[in-house]
NULUM-913827 format. One record per atom (N, C-alpha, C, CB): residue number from 1; residue in three letters; chain; atom name; x, y, z. Coordinates in nm, 2 decimals, m for minus. Each point is the difference from the previous one (the first is absolute). Glycine has a CB too. Example, Ala and Ser with C-alpha at 12.3 -4.5 7.8 and 13.67 -1.06 7.14 Angstrom:
residues 2
+-----+------+------+------+--------+--------+--------+
: pos : code : unit : site :     c1 :     c2 :     c3 :
+-----+------+------+------+--------+--------+--------+
:   1 :  ALA :    A :    N :   1.32 :  m0.57 :   0.78 :
:   1 :  ALA :    A :   CA :  m0.09 :   0.12 :   0.00 :
:   1 :  ALA :    A :    C :   0.09 :   0.12 :   0.00 :
:   1 :  ALA :    A :   CB :  m0.19 :  m0.12 :   0.12 :
:   2 :  SER :    A :    N :   0.15 :   0.23 :  m0.19 :
:   2 :  SER :    A :   CA :   0.09 :   0.11 :   0.00 :
:   2 :  SER :    A :    C :  m0.08 :   0.11 :   0.08 :
:   2 :  SER :    A :   CB :   0.12 :  m0.06 :  m0.22 :
+-----+------+------+------+--------+--------+--------+
end
This chain:
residues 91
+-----+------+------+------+--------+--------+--------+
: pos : code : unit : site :     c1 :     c2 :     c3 :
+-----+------+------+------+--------+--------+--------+
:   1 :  UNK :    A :    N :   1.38 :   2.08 :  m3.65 :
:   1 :  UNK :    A :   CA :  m0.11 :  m0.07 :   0.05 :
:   1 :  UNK :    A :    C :  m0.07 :   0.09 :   0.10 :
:   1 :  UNK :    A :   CB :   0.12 :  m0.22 :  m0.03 :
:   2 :  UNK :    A :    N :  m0.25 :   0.24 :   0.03 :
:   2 :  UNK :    A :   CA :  m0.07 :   0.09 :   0.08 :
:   2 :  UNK :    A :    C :  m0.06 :  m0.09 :   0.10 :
:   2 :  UNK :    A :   CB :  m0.05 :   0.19 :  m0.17 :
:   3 :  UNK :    A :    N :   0.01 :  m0.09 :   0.26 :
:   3 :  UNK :    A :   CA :  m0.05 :  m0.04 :   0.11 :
:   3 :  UNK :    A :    C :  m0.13 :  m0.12 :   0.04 :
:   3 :  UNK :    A :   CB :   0.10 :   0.23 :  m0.02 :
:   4 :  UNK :    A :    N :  m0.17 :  m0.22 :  m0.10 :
:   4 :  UNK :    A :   CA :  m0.10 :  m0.09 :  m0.01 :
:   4 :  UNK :    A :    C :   0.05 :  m0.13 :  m0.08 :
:   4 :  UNK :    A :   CB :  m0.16 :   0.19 :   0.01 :
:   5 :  UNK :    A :    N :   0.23 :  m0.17 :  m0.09 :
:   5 :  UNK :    A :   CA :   0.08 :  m0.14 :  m0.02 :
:   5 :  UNK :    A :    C :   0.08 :  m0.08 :   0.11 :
:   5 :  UNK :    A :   CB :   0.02 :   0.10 :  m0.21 :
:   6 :  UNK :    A :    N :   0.02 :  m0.03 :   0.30 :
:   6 :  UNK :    A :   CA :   0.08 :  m0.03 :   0.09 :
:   6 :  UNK :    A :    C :  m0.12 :  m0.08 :   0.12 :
:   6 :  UNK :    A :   CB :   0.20 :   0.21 :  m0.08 :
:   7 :  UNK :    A :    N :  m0.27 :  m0.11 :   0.07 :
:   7 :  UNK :    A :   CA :  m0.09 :  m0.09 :   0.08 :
:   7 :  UNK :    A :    C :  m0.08 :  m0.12 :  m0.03 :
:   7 :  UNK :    A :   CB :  m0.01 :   0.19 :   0.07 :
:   8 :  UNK :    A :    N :  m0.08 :  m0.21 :  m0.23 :
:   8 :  UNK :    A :   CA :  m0.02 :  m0.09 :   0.00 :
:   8 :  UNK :    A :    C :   0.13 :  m0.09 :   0.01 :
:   8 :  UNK :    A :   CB :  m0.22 :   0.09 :  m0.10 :
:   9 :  UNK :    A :    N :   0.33 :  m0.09 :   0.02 :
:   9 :  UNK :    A :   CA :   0.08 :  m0.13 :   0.01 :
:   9 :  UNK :    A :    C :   0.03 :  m0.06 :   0.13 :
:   9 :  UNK :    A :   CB :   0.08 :   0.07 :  m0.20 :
:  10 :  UNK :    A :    N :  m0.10 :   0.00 :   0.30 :
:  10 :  UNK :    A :   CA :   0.01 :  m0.03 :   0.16 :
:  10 :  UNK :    A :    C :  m0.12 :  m0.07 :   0.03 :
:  10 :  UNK :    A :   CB :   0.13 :   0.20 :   0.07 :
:  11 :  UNK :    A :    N :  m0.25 :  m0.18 :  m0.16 :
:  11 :  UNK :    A :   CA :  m0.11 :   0.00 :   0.12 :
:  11 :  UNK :    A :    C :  m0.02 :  m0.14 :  m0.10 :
:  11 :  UNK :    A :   CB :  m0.14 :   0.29 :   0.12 :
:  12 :  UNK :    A :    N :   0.18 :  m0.33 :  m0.27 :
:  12 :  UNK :    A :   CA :   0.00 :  m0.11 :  m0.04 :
:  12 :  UNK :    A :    C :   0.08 :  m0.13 :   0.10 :
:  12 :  UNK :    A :   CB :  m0.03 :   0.16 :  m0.23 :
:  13 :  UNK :    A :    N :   0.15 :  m0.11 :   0.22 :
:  13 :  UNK :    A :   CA :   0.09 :  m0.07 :   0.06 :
:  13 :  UNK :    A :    C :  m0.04 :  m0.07 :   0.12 :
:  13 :  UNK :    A :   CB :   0.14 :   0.14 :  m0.10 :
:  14 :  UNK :    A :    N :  m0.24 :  m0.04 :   0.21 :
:  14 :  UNK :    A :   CA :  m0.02 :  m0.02 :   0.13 :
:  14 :  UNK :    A :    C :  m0.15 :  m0.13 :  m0.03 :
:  14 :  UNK :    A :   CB :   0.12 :   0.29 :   0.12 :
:  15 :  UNK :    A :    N :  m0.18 :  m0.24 :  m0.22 :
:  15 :  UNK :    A :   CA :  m0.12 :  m0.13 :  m0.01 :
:  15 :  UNK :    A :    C :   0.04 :  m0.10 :  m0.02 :
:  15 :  UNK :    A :   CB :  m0.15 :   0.11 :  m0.07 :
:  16 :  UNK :    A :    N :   0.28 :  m0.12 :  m0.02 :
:  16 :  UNK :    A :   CA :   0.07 :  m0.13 :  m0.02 :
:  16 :  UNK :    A :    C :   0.05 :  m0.07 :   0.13 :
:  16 :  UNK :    A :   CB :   0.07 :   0.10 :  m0.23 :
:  17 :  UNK :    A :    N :   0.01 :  m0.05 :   0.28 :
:  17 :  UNK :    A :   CA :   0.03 :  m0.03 :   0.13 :
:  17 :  UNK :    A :    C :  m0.11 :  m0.08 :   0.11 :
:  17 :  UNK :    A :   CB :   0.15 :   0.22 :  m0.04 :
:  18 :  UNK :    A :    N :  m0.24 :  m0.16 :   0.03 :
:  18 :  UNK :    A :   CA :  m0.10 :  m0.05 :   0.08 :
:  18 :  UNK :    A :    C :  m0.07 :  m0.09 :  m0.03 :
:  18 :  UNK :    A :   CB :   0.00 :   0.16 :   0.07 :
:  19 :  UNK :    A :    N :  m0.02 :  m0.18 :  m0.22 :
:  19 :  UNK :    A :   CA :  m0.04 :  m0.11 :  m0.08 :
:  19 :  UNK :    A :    C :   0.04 :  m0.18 :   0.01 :
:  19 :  UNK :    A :   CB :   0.00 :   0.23 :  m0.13 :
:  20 :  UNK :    A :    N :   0.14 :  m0.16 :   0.15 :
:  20 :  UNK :    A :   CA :   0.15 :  m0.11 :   0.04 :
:  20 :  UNK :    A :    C :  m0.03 :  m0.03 :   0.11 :
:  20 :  UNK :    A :   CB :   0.19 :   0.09 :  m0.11 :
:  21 :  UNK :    A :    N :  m0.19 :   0.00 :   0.22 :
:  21 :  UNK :    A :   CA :  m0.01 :  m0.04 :   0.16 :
:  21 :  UNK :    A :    C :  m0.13 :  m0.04 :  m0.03 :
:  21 :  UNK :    A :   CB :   0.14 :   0.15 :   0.16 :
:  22 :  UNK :    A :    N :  m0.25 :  m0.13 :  m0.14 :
:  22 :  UNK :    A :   CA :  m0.14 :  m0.10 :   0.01 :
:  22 :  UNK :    A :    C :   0.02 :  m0.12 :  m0.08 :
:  22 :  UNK :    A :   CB :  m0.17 :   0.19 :   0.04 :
:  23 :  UNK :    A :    N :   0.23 :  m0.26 :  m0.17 :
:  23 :  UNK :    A :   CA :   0.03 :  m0.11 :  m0.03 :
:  23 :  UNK :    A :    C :   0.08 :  m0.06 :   0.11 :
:  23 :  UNK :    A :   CB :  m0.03 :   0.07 :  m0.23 :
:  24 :  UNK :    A :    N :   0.15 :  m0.06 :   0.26 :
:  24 :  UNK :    A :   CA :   0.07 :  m0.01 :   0.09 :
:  24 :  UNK :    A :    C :  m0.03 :  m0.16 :   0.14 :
:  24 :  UNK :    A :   CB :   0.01 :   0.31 :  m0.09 :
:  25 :  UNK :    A :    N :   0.03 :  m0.37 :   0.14 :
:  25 :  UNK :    A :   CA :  m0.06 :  m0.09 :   0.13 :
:  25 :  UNK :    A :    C :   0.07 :   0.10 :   0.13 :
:  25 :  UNK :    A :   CB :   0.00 :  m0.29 :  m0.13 :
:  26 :  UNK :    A :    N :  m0.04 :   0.28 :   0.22 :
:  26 :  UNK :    A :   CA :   0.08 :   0.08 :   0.11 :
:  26 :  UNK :    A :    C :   0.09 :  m0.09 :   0.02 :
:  26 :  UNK :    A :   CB :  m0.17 :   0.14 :   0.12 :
:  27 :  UNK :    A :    N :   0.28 :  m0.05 :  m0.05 :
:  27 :  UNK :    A :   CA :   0.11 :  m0.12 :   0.04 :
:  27 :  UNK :    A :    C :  m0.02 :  m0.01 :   0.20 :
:  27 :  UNK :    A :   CB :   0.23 :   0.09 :  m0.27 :
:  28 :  UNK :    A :    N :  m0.14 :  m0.18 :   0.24 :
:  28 :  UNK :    A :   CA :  m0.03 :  m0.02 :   0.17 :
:  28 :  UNK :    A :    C :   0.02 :   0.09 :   0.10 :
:  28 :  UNK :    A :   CB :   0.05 :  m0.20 :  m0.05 :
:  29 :  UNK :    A :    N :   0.07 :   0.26 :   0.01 :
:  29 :  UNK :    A :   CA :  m0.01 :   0.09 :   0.11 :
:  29 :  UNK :    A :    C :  m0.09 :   0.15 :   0.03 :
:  29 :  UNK :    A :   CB :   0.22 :  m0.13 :  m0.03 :
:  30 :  UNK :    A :    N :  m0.31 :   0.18 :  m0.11 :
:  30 :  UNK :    A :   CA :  m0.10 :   0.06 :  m0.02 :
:  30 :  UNK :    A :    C :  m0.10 :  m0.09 :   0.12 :
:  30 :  UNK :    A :   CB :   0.06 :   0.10 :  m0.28 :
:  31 :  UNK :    A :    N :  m0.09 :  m0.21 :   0.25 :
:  31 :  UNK :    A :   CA :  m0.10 :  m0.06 :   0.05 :
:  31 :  UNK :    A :    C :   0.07 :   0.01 :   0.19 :
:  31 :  UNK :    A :   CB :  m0.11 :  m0.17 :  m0.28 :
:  32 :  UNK :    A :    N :   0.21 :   0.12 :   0.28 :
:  32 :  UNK :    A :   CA :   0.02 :   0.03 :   0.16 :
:  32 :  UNK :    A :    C :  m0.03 :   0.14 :   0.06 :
:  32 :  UNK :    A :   CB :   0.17 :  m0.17 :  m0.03 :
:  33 :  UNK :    A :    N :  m0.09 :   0.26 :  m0.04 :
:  33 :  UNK :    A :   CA :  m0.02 :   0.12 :   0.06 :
:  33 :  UNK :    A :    C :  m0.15 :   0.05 :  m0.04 :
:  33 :  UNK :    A :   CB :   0.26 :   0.04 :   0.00 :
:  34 :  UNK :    A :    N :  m0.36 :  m0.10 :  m0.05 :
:  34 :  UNK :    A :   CA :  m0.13 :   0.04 :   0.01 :
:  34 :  UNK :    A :    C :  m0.04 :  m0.09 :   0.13 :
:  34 :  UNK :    A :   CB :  m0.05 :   0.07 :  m0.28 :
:  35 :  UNK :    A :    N :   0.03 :  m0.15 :   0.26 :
:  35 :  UNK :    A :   CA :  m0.04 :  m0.08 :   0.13 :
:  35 :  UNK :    A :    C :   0.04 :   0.06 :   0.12 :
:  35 :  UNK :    A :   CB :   0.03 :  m0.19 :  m0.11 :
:  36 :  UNK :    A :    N :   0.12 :   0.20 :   0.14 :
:  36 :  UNK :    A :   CA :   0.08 :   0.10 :   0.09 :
:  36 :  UNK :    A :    C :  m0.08 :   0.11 :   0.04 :
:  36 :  UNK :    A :   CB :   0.20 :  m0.04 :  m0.11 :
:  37 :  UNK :    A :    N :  m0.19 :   0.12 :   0.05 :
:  37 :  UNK :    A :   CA :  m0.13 :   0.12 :   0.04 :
:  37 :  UNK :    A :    C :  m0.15 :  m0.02 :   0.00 :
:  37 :  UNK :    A :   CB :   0.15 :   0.14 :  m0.11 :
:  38 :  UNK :    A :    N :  m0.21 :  m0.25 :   0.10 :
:  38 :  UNK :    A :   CA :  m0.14 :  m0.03 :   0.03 :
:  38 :  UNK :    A :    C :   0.06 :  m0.06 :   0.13 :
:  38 :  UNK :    A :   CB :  m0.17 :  m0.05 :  m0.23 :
:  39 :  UNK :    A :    N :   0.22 :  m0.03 :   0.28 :
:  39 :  UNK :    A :   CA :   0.04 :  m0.03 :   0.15 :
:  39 :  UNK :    A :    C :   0.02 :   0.10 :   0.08 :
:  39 :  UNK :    A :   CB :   0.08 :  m0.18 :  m0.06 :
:  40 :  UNK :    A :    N :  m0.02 :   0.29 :   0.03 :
:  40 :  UNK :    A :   CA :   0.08 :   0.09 :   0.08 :
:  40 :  UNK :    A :    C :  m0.15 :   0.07 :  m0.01 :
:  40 :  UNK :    A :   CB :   0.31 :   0.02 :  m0.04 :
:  41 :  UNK :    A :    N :  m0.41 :   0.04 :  m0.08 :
:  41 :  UNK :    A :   CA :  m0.10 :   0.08 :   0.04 :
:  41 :  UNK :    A :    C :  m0.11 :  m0.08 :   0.10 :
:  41 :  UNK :    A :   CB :   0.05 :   0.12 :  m0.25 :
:  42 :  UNK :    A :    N :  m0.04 :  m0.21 :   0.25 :
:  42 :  UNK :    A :   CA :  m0.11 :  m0.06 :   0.10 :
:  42 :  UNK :    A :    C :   0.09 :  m0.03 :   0.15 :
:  42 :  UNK :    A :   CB :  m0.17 :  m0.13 :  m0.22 :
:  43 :  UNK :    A :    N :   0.27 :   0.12 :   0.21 :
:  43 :  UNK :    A :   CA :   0.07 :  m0.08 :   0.15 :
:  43 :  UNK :    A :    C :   0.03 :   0.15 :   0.07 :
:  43 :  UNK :    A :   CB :   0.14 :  m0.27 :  m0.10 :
:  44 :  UNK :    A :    N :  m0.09 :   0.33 :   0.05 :
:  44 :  UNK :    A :   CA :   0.04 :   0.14 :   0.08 :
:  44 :  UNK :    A :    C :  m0.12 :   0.06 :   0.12 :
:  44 :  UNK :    A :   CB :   0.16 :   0.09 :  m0.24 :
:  45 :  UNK :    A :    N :  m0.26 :  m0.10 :   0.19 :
:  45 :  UNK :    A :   CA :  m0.10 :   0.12 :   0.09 :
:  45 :  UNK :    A :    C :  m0.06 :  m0.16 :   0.09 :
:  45 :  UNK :    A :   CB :  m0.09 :   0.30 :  m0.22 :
:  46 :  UNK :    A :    N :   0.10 :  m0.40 :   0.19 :
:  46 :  UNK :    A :   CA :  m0.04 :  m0.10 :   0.10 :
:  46 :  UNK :    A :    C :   0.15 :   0.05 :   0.07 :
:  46 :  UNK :    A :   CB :  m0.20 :  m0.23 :  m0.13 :
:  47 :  UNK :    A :    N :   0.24 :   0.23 :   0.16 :
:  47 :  UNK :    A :   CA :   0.16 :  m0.03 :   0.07 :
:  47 :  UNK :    A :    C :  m0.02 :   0.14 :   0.10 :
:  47 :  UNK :    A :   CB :   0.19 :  m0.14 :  m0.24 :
:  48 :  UNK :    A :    N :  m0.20 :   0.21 :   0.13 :
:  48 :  UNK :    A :   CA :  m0.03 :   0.14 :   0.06 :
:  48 :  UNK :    A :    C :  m0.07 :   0.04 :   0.12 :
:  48 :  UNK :    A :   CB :   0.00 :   0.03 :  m0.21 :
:  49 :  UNK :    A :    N :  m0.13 :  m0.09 :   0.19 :
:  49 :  UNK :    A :   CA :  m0.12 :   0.00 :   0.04 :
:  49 :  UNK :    A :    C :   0.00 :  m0.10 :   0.14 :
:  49 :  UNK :    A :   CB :  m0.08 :   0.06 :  m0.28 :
:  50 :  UNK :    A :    N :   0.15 :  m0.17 :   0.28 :
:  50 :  UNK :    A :   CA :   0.04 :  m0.09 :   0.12 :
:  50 :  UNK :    A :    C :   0.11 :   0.07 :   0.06 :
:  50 :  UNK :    A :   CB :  m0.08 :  m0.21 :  m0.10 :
:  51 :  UNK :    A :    N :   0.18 :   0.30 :   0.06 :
:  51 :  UNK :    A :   CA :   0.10 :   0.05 :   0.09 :
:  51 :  UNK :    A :    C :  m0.06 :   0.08 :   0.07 :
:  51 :  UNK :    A :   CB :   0.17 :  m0.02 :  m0.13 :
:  52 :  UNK :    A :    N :  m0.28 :   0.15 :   0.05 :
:  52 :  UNK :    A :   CA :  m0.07 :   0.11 :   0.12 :
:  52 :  UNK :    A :    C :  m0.14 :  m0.04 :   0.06 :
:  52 :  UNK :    A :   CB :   0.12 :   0.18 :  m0.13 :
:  53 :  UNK :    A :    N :  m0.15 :  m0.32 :   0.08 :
:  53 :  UNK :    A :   CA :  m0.10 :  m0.05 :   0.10 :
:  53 :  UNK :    A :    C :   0.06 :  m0.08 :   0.12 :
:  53 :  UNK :    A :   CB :  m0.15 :   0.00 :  m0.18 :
:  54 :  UNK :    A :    N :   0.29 :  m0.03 :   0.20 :
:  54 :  UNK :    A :   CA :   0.08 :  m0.09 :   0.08 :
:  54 :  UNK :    A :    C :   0.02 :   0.13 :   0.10 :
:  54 :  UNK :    A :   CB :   0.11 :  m0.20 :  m0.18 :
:  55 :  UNK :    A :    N :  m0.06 :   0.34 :   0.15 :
:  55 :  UNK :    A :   CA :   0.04 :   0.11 :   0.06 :
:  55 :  UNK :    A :    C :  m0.14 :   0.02 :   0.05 :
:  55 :  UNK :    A :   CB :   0.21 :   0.09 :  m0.14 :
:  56 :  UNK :    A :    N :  m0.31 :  m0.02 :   0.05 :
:  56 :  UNK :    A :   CA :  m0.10 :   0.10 :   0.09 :
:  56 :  UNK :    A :    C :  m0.07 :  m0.17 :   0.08 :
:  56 :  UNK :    A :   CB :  m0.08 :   0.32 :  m0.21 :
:  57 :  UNK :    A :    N :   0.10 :  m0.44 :   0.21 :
:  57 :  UNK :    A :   CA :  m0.04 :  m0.05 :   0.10 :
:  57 :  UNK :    A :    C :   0.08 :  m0.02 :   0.18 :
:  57 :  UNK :    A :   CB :  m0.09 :  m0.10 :  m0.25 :
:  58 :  UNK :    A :    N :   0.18 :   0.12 :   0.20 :
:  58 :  UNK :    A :   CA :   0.11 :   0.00 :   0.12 :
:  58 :  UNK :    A :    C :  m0.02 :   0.13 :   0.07 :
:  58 :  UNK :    A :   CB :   0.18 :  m0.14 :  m0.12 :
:  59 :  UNK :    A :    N :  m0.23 :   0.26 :   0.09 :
:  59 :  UNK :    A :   CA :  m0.03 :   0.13 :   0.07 :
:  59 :  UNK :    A :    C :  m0.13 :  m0.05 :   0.07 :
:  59 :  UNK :    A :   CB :   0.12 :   0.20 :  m0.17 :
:  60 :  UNK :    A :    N :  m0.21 :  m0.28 :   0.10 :
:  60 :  UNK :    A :   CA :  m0.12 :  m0.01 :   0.12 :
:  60 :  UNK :    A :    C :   0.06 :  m0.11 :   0.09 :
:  60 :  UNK :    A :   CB :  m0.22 :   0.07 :  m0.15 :
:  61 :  UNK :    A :    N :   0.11 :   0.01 :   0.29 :
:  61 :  UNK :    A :   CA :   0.01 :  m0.11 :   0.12 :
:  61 :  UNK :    A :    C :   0.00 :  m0.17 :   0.00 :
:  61 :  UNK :    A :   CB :  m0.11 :   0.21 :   0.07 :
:  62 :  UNK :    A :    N :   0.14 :  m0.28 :  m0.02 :
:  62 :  UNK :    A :   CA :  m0.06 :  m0.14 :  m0.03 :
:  62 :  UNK :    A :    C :   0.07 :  m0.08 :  m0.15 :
:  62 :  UNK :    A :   CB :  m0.26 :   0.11 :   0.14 :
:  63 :  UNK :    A :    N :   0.18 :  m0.24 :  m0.14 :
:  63 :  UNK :    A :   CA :   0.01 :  m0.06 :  m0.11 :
:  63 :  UNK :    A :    C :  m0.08 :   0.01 :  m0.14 :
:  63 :  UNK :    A :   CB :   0.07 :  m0.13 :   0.17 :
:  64 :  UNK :    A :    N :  m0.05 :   0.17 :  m0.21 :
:  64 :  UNK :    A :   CA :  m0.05 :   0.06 :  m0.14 :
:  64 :  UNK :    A :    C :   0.06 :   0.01 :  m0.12 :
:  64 :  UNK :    A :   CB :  m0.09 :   0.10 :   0.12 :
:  65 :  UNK :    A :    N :  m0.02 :  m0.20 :  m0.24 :
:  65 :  UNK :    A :   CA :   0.08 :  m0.01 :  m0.15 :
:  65 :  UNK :    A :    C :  m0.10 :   0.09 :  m0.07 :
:  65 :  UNK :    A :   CB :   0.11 :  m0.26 :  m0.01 :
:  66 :  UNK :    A :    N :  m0.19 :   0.37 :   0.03 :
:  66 :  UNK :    A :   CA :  m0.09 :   0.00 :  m0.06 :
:  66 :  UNK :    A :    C :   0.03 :   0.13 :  m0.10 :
:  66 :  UNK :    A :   CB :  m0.14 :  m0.13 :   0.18 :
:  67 :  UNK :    A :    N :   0.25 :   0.17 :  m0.16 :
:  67 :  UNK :    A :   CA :   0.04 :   0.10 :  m0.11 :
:  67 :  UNK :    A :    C :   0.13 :  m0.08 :  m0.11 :
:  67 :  UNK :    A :   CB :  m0.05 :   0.24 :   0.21 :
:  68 :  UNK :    A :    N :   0.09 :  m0.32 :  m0.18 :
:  68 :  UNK :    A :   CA :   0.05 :  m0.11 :  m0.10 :
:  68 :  UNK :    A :    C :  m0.06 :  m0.03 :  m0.06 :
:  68 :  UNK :    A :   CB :   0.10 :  m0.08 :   0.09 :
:  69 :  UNK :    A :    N :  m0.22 :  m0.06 :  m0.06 :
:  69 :  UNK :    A :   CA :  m0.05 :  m0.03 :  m0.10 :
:  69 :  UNK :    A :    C :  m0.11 :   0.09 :  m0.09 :
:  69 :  UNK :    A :   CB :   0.06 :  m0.19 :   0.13 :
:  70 :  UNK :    A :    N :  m0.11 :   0.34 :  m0.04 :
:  70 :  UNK :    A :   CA :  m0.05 :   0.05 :  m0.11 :
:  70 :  UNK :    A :    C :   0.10 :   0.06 :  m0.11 :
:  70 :  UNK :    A :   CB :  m0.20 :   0.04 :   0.15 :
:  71 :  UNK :    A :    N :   0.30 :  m0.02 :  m0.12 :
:  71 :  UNK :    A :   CA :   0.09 :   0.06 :  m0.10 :
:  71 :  UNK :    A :    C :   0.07 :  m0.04 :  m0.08 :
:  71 :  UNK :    A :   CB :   0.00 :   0.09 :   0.12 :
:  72 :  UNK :    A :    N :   0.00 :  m0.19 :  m0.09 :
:  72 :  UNK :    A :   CA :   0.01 :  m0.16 :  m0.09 :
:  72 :  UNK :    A :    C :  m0.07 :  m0.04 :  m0.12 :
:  72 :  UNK :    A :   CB :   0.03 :  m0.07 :   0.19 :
:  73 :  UNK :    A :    N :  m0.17 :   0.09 :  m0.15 :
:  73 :  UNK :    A :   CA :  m0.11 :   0.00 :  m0.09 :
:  73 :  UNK :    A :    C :   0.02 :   0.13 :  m0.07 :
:  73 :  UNK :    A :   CB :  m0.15 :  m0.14 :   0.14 :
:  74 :  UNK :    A :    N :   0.16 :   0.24 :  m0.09 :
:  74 :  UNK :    A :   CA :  m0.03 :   0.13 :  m0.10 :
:  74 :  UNK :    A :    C :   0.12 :  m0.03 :  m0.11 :
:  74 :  UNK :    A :   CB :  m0.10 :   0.20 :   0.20 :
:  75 :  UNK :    A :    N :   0.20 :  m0.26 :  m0.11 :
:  75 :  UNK :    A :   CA :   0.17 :   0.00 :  m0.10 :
:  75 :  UNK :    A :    C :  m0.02 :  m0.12 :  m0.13 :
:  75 :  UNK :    A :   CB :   0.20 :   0.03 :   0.26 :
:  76 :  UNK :    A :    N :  m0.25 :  m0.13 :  m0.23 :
:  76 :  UNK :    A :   CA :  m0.08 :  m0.09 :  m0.12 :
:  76 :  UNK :    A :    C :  m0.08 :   0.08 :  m0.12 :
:  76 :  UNK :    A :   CB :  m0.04 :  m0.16 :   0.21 :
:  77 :  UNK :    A :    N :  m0.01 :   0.25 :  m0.15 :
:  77 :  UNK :    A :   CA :  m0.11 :   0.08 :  m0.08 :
:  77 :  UNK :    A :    C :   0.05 :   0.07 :  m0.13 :
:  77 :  UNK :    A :   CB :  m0.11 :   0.06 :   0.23 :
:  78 :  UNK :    A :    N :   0.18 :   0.04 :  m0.12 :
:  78 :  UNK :    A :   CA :   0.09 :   0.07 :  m0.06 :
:  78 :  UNK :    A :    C :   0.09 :  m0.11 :  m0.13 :
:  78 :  UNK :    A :   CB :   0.00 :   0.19 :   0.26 :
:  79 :  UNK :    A :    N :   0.06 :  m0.25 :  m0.17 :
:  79 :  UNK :    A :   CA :   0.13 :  m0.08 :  m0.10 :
:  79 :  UNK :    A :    C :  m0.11 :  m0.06 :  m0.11 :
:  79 :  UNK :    A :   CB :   0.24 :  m0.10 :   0.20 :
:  80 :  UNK :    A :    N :  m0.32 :   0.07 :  m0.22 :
:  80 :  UNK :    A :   CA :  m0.13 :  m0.06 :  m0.10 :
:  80 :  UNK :    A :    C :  m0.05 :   0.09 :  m0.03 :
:  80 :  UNK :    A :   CB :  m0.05 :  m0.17 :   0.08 :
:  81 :  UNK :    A :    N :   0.03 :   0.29 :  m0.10 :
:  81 :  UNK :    A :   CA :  m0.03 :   0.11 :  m0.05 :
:  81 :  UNK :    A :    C :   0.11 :   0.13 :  m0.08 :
:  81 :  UNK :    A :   CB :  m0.17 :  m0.08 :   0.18 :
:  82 :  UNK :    A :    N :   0.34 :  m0.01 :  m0.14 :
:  82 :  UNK :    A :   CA :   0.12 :   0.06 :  m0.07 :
:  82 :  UNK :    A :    C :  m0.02 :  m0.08 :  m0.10 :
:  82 :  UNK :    A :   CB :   0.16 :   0.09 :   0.17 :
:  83 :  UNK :    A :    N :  m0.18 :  m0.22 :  m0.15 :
:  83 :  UNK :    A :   CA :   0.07 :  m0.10 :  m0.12 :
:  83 :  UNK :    A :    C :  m0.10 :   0.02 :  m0.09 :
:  83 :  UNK :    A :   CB :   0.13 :  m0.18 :   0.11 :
:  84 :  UNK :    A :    N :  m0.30 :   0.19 :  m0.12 :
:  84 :  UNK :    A :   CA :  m0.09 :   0.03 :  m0.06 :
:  84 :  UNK :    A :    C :   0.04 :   0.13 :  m0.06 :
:  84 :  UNK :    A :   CB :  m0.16 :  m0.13 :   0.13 :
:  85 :  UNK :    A :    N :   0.20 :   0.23 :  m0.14 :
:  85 :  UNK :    A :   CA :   0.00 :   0.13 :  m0.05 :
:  85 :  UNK :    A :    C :   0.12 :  m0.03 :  m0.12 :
:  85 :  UNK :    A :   CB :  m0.10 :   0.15 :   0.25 :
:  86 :  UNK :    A :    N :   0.25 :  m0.25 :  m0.17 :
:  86 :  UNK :    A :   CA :   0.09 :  m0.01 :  m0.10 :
:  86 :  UNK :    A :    C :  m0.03 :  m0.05 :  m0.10 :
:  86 :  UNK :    A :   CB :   0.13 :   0.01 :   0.12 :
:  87 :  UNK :    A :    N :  m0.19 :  m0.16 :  m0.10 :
:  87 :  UNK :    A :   CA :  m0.03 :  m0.11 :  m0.10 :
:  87 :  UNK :    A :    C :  m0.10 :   0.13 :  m0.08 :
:  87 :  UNK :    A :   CB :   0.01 :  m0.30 :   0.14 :
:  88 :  UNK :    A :    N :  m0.07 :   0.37 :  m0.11 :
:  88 :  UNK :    A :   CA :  m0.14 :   0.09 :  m0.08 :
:  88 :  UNK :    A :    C :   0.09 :   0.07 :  m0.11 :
:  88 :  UNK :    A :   CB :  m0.18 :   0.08 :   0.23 :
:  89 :  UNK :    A :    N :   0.32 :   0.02 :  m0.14 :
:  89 :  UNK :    A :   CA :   0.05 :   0.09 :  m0.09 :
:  89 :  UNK :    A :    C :   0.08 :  m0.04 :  m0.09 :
:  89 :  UNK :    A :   CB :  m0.03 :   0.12 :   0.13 :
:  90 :  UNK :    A :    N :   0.12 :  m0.27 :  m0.11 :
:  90 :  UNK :    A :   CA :   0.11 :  m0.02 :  m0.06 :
:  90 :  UNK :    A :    C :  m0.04 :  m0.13 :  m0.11 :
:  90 :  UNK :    A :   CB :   0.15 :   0.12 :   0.21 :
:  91 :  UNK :    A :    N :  m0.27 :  m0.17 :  m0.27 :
:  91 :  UNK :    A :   CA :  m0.02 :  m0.09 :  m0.06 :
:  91 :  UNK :    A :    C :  m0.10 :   0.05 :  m0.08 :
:  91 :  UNK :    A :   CB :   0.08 :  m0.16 :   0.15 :
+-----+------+------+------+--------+--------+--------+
end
């Protein structure tokens, strides 16, 4: 068997495969652990984003949220601009 046989019967085999999986329903726990990581891509940099706006607010003088809530907002952004790019690459 040469080389190019070897490869198509692989490269057959592999379209079949994938033929199978896209028929396929997802099972649940596919669907959790997709969900799973759209939560974690949007919740991390809000969390993030309120820990070092909680910090660089406590170094200024006085009472002041104003590096929280902007960082908060940027962390929203961001986490809504991770989950846009996944849902983009992986569907």
């Amino acid at each position: 068997m040469t080389y190019r046989d070897k490869l198509s019967k692989h490269t057959r085999r592999d379209i079949e495969r994938l033929k199978n999986k896209a028929s396929r329903p997802a099972t649940w726990i596919g669907i959790l652990l997709y969900g799973g990581t759209l939560g974690l891509l949007f919740v991390v940099p809000i969390v993030a984003g309120a820990y070092l706006g909680r910090w660089l607010d406590t170094l200024a003088s006085g009472y002041s949220v104003r590096w929280t809530v902007s960082l908060i907002v940027l962390g929203i952004t961001v986490g809504g601009y991770n989950v846009f790019r996944f849902l983009r690459d992986h569907t």
